[in-house]
Structure formats: structure tokens, C-alpha cells
C-alpha positions as CSV (number, residue, x, y, z in Angstrom):
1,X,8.2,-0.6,-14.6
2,X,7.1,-3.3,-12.6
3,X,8.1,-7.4,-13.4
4,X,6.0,-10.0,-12.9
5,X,7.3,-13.9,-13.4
6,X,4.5,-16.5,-14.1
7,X,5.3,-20.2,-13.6
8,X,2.9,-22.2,-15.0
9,X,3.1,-25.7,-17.7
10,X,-0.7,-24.7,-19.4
11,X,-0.1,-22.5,-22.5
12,X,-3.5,-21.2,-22.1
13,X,-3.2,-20.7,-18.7
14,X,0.1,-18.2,-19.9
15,X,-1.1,-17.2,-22.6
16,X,-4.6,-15.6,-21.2
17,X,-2.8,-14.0,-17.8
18,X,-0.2,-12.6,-19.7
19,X,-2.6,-11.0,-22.2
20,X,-4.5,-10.1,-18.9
21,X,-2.0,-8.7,-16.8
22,X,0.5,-7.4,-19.4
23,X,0.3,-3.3,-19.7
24,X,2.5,-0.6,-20.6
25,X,3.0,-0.2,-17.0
26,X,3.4,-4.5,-16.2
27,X,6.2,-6.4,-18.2
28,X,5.3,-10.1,-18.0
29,X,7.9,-13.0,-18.3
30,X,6.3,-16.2,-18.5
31,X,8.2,-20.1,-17.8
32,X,6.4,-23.1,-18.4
33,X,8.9,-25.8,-16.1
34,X,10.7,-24.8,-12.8
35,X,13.7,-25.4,-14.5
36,X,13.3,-22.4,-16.7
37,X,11.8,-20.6,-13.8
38,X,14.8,-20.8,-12.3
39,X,16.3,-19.5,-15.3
40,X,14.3,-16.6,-15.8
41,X,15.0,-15.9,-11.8
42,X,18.4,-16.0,-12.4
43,X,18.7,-13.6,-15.2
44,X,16.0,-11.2,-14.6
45,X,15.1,-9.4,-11.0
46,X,11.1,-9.7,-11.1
47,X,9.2,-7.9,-8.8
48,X,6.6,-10.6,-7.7
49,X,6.2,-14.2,-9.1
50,X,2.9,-16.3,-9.7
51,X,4.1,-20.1,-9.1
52,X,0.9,-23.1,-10.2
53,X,1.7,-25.7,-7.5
54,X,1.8,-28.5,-9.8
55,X,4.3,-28.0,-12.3
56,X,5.8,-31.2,-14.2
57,X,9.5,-31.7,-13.3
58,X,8.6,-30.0,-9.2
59,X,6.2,-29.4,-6.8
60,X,5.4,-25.8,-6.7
61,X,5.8,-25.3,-3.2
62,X,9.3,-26.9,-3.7
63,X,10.5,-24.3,-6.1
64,X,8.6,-21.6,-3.6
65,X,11.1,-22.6,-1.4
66,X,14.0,-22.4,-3.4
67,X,12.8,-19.0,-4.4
68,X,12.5,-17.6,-1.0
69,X,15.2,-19.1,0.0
70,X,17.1,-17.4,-2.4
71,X,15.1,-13.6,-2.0
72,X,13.3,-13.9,1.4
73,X,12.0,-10.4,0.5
74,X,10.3,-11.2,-3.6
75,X,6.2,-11.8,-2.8
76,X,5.3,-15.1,-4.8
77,X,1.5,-15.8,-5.2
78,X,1.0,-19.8,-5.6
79,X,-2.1,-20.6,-7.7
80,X,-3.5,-24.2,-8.2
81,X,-6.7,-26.1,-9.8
82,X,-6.6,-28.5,-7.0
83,X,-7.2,-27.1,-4.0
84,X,-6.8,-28.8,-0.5
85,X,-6.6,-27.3,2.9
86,X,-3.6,-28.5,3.6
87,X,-1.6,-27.0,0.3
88,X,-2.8,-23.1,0.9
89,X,-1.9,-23.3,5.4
90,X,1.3,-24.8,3.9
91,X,2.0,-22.0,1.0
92,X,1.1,-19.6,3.2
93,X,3.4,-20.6,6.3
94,X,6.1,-20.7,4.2
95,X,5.9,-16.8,3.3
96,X,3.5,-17.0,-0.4
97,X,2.3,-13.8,-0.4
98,X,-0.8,-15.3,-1.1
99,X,-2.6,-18.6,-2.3
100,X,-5.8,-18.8,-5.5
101,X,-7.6,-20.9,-6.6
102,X,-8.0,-21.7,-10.6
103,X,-9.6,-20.9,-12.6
104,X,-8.6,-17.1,-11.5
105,X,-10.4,-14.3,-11.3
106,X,-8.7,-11.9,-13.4
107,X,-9.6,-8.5,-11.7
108,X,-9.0,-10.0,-8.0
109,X,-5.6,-11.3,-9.9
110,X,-4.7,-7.7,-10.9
111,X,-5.4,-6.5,-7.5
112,X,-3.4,-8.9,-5.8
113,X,-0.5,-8.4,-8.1
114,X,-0.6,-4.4,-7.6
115,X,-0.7,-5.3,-3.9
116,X,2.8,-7.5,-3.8
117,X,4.4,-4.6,-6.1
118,X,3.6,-2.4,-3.5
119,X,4.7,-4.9,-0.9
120,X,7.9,-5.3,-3.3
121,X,8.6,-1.6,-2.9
122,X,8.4,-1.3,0.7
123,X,10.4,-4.2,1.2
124,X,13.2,-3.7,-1.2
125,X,13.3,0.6,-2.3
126,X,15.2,2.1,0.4
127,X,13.5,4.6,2.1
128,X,16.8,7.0,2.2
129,X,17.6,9.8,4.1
130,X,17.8,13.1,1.9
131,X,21.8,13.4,2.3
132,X,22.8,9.4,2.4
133,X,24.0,8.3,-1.0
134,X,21.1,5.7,-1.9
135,X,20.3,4.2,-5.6
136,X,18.4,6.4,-7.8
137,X,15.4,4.6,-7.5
138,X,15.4,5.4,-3.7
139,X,12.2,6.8,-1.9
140,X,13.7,9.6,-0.1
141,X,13.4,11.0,3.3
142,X,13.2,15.2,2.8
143,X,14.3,17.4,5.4
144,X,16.7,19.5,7.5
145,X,14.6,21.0,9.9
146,X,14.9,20.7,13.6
147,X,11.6,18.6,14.0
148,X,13.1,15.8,11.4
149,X,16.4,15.6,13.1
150,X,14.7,14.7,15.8
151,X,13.3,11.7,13.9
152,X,16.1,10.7,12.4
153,X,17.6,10.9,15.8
154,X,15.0,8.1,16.7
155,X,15.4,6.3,14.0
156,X,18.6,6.1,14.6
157,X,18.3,4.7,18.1
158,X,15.3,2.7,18.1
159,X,15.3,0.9,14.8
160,X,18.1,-2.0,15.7
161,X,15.7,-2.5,18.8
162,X,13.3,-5.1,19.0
163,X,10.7,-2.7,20.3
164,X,7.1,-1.8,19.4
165,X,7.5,1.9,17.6
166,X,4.3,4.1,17.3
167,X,4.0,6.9,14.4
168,X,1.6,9.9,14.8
169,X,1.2,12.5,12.6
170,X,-1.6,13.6,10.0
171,X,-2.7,12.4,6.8
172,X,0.1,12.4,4.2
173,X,3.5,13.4,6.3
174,X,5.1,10.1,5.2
175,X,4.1,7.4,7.9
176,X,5.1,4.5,5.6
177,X,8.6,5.8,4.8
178,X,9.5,6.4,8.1
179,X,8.1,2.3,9.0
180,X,10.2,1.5,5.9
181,X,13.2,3.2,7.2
182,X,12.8,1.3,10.8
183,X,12.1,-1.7,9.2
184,X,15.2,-1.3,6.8
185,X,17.5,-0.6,9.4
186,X,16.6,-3.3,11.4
187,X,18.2,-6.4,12.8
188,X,14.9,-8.3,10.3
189,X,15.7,-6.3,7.5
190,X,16.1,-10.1,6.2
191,X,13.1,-11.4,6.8
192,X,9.4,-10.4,5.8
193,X,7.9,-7.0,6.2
194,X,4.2,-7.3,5.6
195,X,1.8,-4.0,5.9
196,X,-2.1,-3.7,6.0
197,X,-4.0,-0.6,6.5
198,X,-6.7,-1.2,9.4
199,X,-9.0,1.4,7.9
200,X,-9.2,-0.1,4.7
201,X,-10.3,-3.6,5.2
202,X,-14.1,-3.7,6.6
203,X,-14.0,-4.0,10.8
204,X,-15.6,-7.9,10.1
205,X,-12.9,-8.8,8.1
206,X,-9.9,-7.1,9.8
207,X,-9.7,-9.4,12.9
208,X,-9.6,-12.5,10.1
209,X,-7.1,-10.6,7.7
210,X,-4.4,-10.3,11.2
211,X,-5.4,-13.8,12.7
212,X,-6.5,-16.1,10.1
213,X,-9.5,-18.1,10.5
214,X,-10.6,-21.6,10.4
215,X,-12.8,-23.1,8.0
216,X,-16.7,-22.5,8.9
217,X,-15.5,-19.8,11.6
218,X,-18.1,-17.7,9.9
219,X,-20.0,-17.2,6.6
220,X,-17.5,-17.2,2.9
221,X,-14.9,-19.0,5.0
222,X,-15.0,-21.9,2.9
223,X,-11.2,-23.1,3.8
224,X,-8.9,-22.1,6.4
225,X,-6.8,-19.3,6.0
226,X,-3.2,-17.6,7.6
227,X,-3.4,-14.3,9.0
228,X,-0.8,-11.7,9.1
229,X,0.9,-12.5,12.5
230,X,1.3,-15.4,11.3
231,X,2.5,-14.8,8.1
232,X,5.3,-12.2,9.3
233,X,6.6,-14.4,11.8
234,X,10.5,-13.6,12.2
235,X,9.9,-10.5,10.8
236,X,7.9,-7.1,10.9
237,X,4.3,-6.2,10.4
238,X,3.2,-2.8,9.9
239,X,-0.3,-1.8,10.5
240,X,-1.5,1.6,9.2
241,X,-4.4,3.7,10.8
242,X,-4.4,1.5,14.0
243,X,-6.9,3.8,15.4
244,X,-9.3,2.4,13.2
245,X,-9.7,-0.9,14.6
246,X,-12.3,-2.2,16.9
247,X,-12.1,-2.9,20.5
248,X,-12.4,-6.8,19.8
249,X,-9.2,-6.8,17.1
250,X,-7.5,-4.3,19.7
251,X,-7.5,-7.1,22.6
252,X,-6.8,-9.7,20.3
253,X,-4.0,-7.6,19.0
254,X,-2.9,-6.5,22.8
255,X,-2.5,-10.5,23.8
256,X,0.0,-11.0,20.4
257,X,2.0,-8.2,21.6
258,X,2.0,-9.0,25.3
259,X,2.9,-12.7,24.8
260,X,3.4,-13.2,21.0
261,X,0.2,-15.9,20.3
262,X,-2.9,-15.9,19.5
263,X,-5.9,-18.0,18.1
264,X,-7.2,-17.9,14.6
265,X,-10.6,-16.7,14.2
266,X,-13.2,-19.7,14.9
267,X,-9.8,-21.8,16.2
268,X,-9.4,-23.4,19.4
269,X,-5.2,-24.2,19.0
270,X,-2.3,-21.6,20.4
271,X,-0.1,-20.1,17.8
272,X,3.2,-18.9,18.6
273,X,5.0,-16.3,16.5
274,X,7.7,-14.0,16.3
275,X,7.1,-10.1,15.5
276,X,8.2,-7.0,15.1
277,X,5.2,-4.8,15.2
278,X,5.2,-0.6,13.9
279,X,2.0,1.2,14.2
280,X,1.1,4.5,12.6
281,X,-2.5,6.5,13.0
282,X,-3.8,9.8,11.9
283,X,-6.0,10.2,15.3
284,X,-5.8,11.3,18.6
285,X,-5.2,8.4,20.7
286,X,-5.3,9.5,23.8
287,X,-8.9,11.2,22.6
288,X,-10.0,8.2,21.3
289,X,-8.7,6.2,24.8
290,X,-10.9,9.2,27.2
291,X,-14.1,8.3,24.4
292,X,-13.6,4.7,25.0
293,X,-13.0,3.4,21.7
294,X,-9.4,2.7,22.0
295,X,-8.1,0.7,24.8
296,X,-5.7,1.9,27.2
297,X,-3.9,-1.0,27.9
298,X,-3.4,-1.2,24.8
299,X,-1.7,1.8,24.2
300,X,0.7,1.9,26.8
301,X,1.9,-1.4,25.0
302,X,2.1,0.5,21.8
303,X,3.9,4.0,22.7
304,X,7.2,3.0,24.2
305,X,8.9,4.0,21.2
306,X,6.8,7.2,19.8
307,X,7.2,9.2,16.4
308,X,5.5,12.3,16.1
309,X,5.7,13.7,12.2
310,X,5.6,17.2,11.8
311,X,2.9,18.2,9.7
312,X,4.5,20.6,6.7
313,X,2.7,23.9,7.7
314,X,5.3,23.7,10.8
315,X,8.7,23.0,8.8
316,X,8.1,25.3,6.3
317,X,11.9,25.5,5.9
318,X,12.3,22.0,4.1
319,X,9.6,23.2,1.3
320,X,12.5,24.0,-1.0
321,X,14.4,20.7,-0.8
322,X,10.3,18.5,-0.9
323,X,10.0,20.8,-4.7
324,X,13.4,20.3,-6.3
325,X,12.6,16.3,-5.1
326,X,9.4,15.6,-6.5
327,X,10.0,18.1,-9.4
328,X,12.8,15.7,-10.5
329,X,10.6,12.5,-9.5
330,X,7.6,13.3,-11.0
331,X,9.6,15.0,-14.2
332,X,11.3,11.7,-14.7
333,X,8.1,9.5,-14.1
334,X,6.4,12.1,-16.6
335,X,8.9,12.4,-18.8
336,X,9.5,16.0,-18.7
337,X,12.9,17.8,-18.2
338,X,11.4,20.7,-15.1
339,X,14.1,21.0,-13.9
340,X,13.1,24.4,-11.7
341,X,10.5,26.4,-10.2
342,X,10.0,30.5,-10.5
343,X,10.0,32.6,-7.6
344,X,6.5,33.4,-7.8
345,X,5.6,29.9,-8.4
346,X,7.5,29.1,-5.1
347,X,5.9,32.1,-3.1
348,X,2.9,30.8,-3.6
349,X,3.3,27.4,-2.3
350,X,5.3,29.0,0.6
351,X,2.1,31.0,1.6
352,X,-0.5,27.5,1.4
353,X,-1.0,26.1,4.9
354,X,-1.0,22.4,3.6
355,X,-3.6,20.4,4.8
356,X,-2.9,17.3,2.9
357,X,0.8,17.7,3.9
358,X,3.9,16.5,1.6
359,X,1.2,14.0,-0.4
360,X,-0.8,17.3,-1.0
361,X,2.5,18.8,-2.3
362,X,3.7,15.5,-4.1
363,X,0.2,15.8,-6.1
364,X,0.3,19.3,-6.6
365,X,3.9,19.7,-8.3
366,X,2.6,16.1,-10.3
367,X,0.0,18.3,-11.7
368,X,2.0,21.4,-12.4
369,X,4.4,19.1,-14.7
370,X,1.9,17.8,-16.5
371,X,0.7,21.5,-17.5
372,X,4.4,22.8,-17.7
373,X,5.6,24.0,-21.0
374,X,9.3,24.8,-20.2
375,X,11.9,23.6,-17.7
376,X,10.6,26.0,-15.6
377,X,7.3,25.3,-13.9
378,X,5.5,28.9,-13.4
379,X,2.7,29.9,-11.3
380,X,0.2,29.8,-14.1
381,X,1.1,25.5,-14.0
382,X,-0.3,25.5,-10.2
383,X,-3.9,25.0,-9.8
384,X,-6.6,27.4,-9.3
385,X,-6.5,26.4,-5.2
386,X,-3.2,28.1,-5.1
387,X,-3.2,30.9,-7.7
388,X,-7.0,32.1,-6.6
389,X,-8.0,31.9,-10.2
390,X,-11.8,29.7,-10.3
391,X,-13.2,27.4,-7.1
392,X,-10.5,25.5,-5.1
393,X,-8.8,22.1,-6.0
394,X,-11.1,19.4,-3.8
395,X,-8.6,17.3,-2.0
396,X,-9.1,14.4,0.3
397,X,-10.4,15.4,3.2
398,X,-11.9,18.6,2.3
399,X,-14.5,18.0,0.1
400,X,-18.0,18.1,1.7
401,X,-20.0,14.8,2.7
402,X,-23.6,15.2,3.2
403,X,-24.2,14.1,-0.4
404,X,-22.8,11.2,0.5
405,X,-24.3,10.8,3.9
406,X,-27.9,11.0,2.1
407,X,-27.0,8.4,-0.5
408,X,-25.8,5.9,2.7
409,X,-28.8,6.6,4.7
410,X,-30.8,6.1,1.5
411,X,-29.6,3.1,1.3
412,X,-29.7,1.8,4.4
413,X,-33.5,2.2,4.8
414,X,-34.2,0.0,1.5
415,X,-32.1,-2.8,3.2
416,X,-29.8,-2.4,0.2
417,X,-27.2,-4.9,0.5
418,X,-23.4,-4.7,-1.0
419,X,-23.0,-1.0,0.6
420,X,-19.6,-0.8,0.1
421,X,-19.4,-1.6,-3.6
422,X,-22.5,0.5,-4.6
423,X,-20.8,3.6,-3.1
424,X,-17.7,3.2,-4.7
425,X,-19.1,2.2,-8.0
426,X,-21.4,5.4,-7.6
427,X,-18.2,7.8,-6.3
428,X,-16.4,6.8,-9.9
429,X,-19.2,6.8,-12.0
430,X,-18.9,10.5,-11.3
431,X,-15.1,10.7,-10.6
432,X,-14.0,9.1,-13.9
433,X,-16.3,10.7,-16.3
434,X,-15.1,14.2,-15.1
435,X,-11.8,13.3,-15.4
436,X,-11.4,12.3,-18.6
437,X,-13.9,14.3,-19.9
438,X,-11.1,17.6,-18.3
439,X,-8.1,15.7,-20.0
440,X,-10.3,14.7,-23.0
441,X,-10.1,11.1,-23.1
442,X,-5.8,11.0,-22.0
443,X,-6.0,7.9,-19.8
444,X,-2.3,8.9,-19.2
445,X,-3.0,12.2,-17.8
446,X,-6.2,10.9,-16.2
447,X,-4.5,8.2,-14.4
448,X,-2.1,10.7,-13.2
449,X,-4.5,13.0,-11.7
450,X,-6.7,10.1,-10.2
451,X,-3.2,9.1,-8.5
452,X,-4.0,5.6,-10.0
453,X,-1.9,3.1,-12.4
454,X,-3.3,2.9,-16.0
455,X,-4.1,-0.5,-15.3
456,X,-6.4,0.2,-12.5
457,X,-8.0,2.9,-14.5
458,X,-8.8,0.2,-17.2
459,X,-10.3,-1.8,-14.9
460,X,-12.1,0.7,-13.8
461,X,-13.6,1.7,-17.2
462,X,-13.7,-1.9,-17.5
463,X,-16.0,-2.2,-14.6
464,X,-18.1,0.7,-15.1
465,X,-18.9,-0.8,-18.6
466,X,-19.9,-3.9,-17.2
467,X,-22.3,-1.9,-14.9
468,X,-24.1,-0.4,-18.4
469,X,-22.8,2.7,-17.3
């Protein structure tokens, strides 16, 4: 279970984000001086920290300090009702993980908070080989196969090298472990390791999220703001599905790689930094170079160091070492002792061809322990996709768009505005009532299935009751 530290001297400022942010699955530790901050950090091993920047025996950003100074790698979020320009460039070139404004929005809060947990994990849960002795908590590399020596092979070589490293491979073969891994075997293992997934973050938005901008540069960008290179300089920045990003972000990223500055977005002055960059797509890049949407230059830069992840359909041969693992993860998340899995069981995940890869399989034996009974989990656990009892198990990927493709279009031609929102909103209207309506009402089991925290879930239901729906 996650721990979150919150430094702030206004009771109801504690009291209503601990009540807010507090879960089965969040435990919150609250300090109202630095002093006892300091206390609390010297005791305890939180996961993130929210710091208010005024606090009344030191400046916040002064105990930010001491605190990074102390664990470069713990994400601290600084938070303030007095907002100046100056305060959030300073917290945010010192390393905050990121800088709000009171009074805080509590659902952007909880997002942000998941988000540095996340970050916290990357940074700090080593991302272990399957035969190196590693702490239990360990996120574990699985695989003997001929095709994973090989990548432990480059691993090996290339991660002490201050070299750009490119990761290919599909959809769920473990792109972010094997970043971790270089990153955590690196000569910045020290320093900061931020990631950011390119096709998550809308194309307008991406170039600002890297860069930073400068107040005015464009509409909403009411005060100036640090980007990622600039946040991560000294250490490493990983950016996921890099084949997502437009041909204007992809020079921009080209010139920090080629000579390590850049301008913020709307900005006129040089910045210099210092970074490590790891890339990782899904796509064809060489496809995408011949359609021109991904630049050439640009990928030359990027593929001097170049991991190719076997999808799981060709090493076969490691299935029984990925079961016994996530059998023992998930039955220890789940709190269930399966401690096996019957022949026939196996067979039939021996014959799938895996489309989703080892997150298809992670997700698959999640399930089957939840509907296990025994130690064992049988072939009667695994879902109708696999056993050929009822329709197939939609996964990601698979499940047929034109629904959706008529909704967009729909949308598009009554000028709706707030696209992006509206579709999700719509997709869990849907998503969520089945759910629980299948696990009758078990936000537990429902959260597992979704692949979602119980508190995003809430919010969720939260939201969706908000809506009037």
C-alpha cells in the first residue's frame, strides 16, 4: 500500500485531503510544521509527499530541498494559496514533481498523486532479472529464452552508456521494465527518471508537457510552466509510444537530442539541459518514416542502441516461468494461496497465440485467481476466450470500433466541443455498469477486472453520478 506525506500548518486544509485522499489502498500521514515533517520522513518511507510552500517555522521550498536532497528519487508535489510565477519555475527546477494551486481540485489531486506513485515505482522497484536475488517487492524480468538473453545481453552493455536506447516490440511485452532496468543500471540511477506516454497526452499539449511554455504562449496558459527536459535534467526521461508524436514535437525533440537545448513553447531564451533519453513505440518506424509521418533524421538519432522485445507467441518456452510469477503476484495482491496451475489449465494457455502479450497473460491469470477455489487454478477458472465456452473475452485492441467511429463523426458534425471527455465519459457509462452489474456490485473484484485502483473506480462512480447518470 501506497504512502502519501502531507505537509501542511491548516487543520482544514489536513483534515479535508486526508479524508479525500485516504483509501483502503492510500495510507495518509499528515505534519502540520517542517519540523515534524522531517520527523515523519525520518521514521516512515512515504511514497510521494505534498509540501504547502508556506509553512510557519520554513519556507516550503527550503524543506523541498532538504527532502530531495536527502531521496533525489521521492516525487514531492508543492501546493500554495499564493501563487507567483516565480515560486512554481523555482519548485519545479528544483525537481517538485509538480506545483498547484489552492484551493485544490480534489479529483486532479488524486490523479496527480496516482501519477507520482507510479513515478515512485519506476524509480525505486527494481525491475529484476528473473534469477538475480532482488527484494520481494521486485517487478521481475521473466525469461530464459534465446531472444531475452539477447536483451539482457544489451542491457548489460548499453545501460552504463550515456547513449539514446530505442525499445520496439508490441503492445504489452514489457517496454517500461526493460527502460526501468536501463535506467536502474545506469550511471543516473541517482538522479531523476521521469516518463510520459506520447500517445496519451493530446498532440496540442504534448510539445508543452516536454518543453514547457511561457505564460500567454497560447490559450489556458495562464502562468509559465517547466517541461519535462527540463525537469529531468541530470537524469533520464523516458518517453513511451514515441511514434505517436507529431512532426513539430519530433524536430523539437531531434534539436534536444542533437545539442541538448531547446526553447519553451511561446519562449524566445536557450535552455540547456542534461539528459538521458529511452524511447519505446508499438509501430513500425521505418513504415511510418516511408509514409512521412515520422522523421528520418530523427530516427537515425534515436536507434543507435535498439531493443527489439519478442512478442510471447515466439518464446513460448518462458510461458511456465510468466504463470508460476504472476500466479504468486497476483495470489499475494488477491490474497489467495494458488499456488499452481493443472495441466490442462496450462495446455490451454500454451495453445493461445497471445495478442495482448505477457499483459494479456498478467490479466488473464488475475482473473483466473479471482474465480479459483483451490490452490490449484483449473481450466474451468480461465475465461470463455480460452476454454471455447460462450463469445471471446474483448481485450484491448480487439474489440471492434465503428460504434465508436459513428459516435466521433456524430459529434464532430454538431461542432460538439470537449471530445475527448464526452467519449470517455460515454465508454464508462457502459464499461462500469456491466462490470459491476457481472461482479454484482464487488468494487473489489470490479476494480480488478477494469485493471484500475479502487480509488479511481470511486471516482469514477463519483463522476458518473455527477453526470446524472
Amino acid at each position: 500500500m501506497p504512502t502519501l506525506l502531507i505537509i501542511d500548518d491548516e487543520p482544514n486544509v489536513l483534515y479535508s485531503l486526508r479524508a479525500g485522499l485516504e483509501s483502503d489502498e492510500v495510507r495518509v500521514l499528515t505534519a502540520k510544521t517542517a519540523r515534524q515533517g522531517r520527523s515523519v520522513l525520518a521514521n516512515e518511507r512515504p511514497d510521494a509527499v505534498i509540501v504547502d510552500v508556506r509553512l510557519p517555522d520554513q519556507s516550503g521550498l527550503e524543506l523541498f530541498d532538504q527532502i530531495h536532497q536527502a531521496d533525489p528519487l521521492l516525487p514531492v508535489i508543492v501546493v500554495t494559496a499564493f501563487a507567483t510565477t516565480e515560486t512554481a519555475i523555482e519548485a519545479m527546477k528544483r525537481g517538485a514533481f509538480e506545483y498547484l494551486l489552492k484551493p485544490v481540485d480534489l479529483h486532479h489531486l488524486r490523479e496527480v498523486v496516482n501519477k507520482a506513485f507510479s513515478l515512485r515505482r519506476m524509480r525505486t522497484v527494481p525491475a529484476a532479472f528473473a534469477d538475480t536475488p532482488a527484494d520481494g517487492d521486485a517487478d521481475r524480468i521473466i525469461g530464459n529464452s534465446p531472444a531475452m538473453q539477447e536483451v539482457y545481453k544489451t542491457i548489460g552493455r548499453f545501460a552504463p552508456q550515456d547513449v539514446t536506447v530505442l525499445i520496439l516490440g508490441e503492445s504489452g511485452t514489457g517496454k517500461e521494465l526493460i527502460a526501468r532496468a536501463l535506467f536502474q543500471h545506469s550511471k543516473r540511477a541517482n538522479r531523476s527518471f521521469l516518463a510520459i506516454n506520447c500517445a496519451a497526452i493530446p498532440e496540442s499539449l504534448l510539445e508543452s508537457e516536454l518543453f514547457g511554455h511561457e505564460k500567454g504562449a497560447f490559450t489556458g496558459a495562464d502562468r509559465q510552466r517547466v517541461g519535462k527536459f527540463e525537469q529531468a535534467d541530470g537524469g533520464t526521461l523516458f518517453l513511451d509510444e514515441i511514434g505517436d508524436m507529431s512532426p513539430a514535437t519530433q524536430a523539437k525533440v531531434l534539436r534536444a537530442l542533437q545539442d541538448q537545448q531547446f526553447e519553451r513553447v511561446g519562449g524566445r531564451d536557450t535552455i540547456r539541459t542534461d539528459v538521458r533519453l529511452i524511447a519505446a513505440t508499438n509501430q513500425n518506424l521505418d513504415e511510418l518514416t516511408a509514409a512521412g509521418r515520422f522523421r528520418q533524421d530523427l530516427l537515425y538519432r534515436l536507434n543507435g542502441v535498439t531493443i527489439r522485445l519478442p512478442p510471447l507467441r515466439d518464446r513460448k518456452e518462458d510461458l511456465p516461468a510468466l504463470v508460476d510469477h504472476f500466479l504468486r503476484q497476483q495470489g499475494a495482491k488477491l490474497g489467495k494461496a494458488v499456488h499452481a496451475i493443472a495441466p490442462e489449465a496450462m495446455t490451454l494457455l500454451e495453445r493461445h497465440d497471445w495478442p495482448g502479450n505477457i499483459r494479456e497473460l498478467e490479466n488473464i491469470l488475475r482473473y483466473g485467481v479471482i474465480q479459483a477455489v483451490s490452490g490449484v487454478l483449473t481450466a474451468d477458472c480461465l475465461p470463455g476466450s480460452l476454454v471455447g465456452r460462450g463469445e471471446p473475452v474483448p481485450r484491448a485492441g480487439t474489440v471492434l470500433l465503428a460504434d465508436v467511429r459513428d459516435m466521433v463523426r456524430t459529434l464532430l458534425k454538431a461542432g460538439t466541443p470537449d471530445l475527448y471527455r464526452q467519449m470517455i465519459q460515454s465508454v464508462d457509462r457502459v464499461l462500469l455498469a456491466e462490470v459491476l452489474e457481472y461482479v454484482q456490485g464487488n468494487q473489489v473484484h470490479a476494480s480488478e477486472l477494469l485493471g484500475i485502483s479502487r480509488t479511481t473506480l470511486r471516482a469514477k462512480l463519483a463522476s458518473r453520478e455527477d453526470d446524472g447518470h
